[in-house]
C-alpha positions, -999 to 999 in steps of 0.1 A, spaced: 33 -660 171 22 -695 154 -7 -691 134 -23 -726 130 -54 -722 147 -67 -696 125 -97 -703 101 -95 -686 68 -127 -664 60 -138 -648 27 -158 -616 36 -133 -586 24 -124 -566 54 -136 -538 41 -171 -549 36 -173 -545 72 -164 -504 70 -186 -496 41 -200 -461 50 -190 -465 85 -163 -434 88 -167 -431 125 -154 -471 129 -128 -466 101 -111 -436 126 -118 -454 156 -79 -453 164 -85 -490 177 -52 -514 183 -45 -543 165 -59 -564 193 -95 -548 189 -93 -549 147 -89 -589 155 -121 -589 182 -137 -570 159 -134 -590 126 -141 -623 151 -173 -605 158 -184 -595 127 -172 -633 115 -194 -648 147 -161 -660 156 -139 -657 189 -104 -648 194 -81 -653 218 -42 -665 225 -33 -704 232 1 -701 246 22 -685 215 -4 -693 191 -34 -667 178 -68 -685 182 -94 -671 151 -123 -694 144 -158 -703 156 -162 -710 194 -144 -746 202 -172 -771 215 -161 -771 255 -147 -802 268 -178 -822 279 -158 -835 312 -163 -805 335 -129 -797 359 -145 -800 396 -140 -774 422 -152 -789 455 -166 -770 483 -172 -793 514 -188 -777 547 -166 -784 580 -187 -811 600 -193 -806 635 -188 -769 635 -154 -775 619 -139 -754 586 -148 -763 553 -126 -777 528 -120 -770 492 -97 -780 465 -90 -744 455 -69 -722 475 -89 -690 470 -124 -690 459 -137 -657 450 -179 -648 438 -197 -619 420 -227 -617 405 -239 -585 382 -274 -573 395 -287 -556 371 -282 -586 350 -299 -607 371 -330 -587 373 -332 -588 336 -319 -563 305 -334 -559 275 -315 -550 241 -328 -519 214 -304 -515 184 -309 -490 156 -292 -493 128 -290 -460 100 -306 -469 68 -285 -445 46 -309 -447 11 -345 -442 34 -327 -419 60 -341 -441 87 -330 -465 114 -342 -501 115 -353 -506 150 -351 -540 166 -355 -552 204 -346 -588 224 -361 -604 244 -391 -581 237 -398 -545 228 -388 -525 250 -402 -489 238 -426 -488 264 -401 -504 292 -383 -481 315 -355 -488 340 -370 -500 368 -404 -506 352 -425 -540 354 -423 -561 318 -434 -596 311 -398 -604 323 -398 -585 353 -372 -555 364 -361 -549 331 -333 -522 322 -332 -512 286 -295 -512 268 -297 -493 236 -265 -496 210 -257 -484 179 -256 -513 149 -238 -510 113 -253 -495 88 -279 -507 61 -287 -534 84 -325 -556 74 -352 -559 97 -337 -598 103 -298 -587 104 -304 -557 135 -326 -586 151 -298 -617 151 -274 -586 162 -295 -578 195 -302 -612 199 -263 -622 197 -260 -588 222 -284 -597 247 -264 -631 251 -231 -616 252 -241 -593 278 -261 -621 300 -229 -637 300 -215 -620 325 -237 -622 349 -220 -649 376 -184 -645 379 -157 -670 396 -122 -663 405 -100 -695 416 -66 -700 424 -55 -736 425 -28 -763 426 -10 -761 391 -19 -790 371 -24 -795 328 -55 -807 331 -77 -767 328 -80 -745 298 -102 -722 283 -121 -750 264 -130 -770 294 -160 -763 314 -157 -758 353 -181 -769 375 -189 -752 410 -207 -778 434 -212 -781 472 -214 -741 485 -251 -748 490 -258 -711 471 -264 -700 435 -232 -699 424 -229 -737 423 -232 -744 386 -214 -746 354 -187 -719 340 -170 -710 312 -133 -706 314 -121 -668 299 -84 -674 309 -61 -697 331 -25 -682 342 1 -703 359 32 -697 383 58 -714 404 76 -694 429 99 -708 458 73 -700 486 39 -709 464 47 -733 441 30 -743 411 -8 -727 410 -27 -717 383 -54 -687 386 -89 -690 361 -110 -667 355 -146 -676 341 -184 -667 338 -217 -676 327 -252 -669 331 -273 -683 355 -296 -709 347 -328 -693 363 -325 -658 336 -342 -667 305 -351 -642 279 
């Protein structure tokens, strides 16, 4: 595996597994160690062809690849440039989360308690809150974590997790022109889903009866959920 896409770092590893035996016997692959360093690094991860991708999120390609859905006129079948076009969309995102994190102070022998997008103590599941239908995702931080540290960490969370609220799955003609690092852009289906997406991975093939197509994956949030 070429390794010229990864950015060097300076944090010891093991700073990362101070006091934190239950991580350290995790049993996790080599694959997760990486995620998790990229994490902790604010960094992303992920394979280019042969080569091993470490470094902070590339800035996406500002000229969105198009995937055109045109109604039928007349009564007559639409007509899109992608052979399959598949939708989902996570509900319970879409209604709104909110994100609690504690994190163990091991000198005072108690947890630093932070919340985004607000404090959700007094929010249930299925409770009204400022932001509406809320449902309240608790997770367990690092240790020894400041007041400011557990709050970037929820905040950083809560947008990992909104991420994955619209979903698109394509299969297209095969072409060189979409990767990971160039937006896609959904218009003409008249519906929600008709917006901008993030690429999380393109696969090609050529077969005898198919040809060459490519299938992408991608995500984003919608634009109407704000924190």
């Amino acid at each position: 595996i070429a390794t010229g896409l990864i950015t060097a770092t300076k944090t010891k590893v093991g700073t990362f597994f101070q006091r934190d035996q239950v991580h350290m016997e995790a049993g996790r692959s080599e694959w997760d160690l990486l995620c998790y360093l990229a994490m902790q690094e604010k960094f992303i991860c992920f394979m280019a062809g042969q080569s091993l991708y470490f470094g902070p999120d590339p800035l996406p390609d500002s000229n969105p690849y198009m995937i055109q859905w045109t109604p039928g006129e007349n009564g007559g079948p639409p007509t899109c440039n992608a052979k399959t076009l598949n939708f989902s969309r996570n509900q319970t995102v879409a209604k709104g989360i909110t994100v609690t994190g504690r994190s163990y102070n091991s000198q005072s022998k108690v947890a630093t308690i932070a919340s985004y997008p607000s404090a959700a103590k007094n929010i249930q599941a299925g409770k009204a809150s400022p932001f509406g239908h809320v449902q309240n995702v608790p997770v367990t931080l690092k240790r020894d974590l400041t007041p400011l540290q557990c709050q970037a960490a929820v905040e950083a969370i809560y947008h990992q997790r909104v991420s994955h609220e619209m979903k698109l799955e394509a299969r297209l003609p095969g072409d060189a022109l979409l990767s990971p690092r160039r937006v896609l852009q959904v218009m003409g289906t008249g519906t929600a889903f008709d917006q901008i997406y993030y690429p999380r991975s393109v696969s090609r093939s050529m077969s005898r009866d198919e040809g060459y197509e490519m299938t992408v994956q991608a995500q984003n949030q919608s634009p109407n959920l704000a924190p």
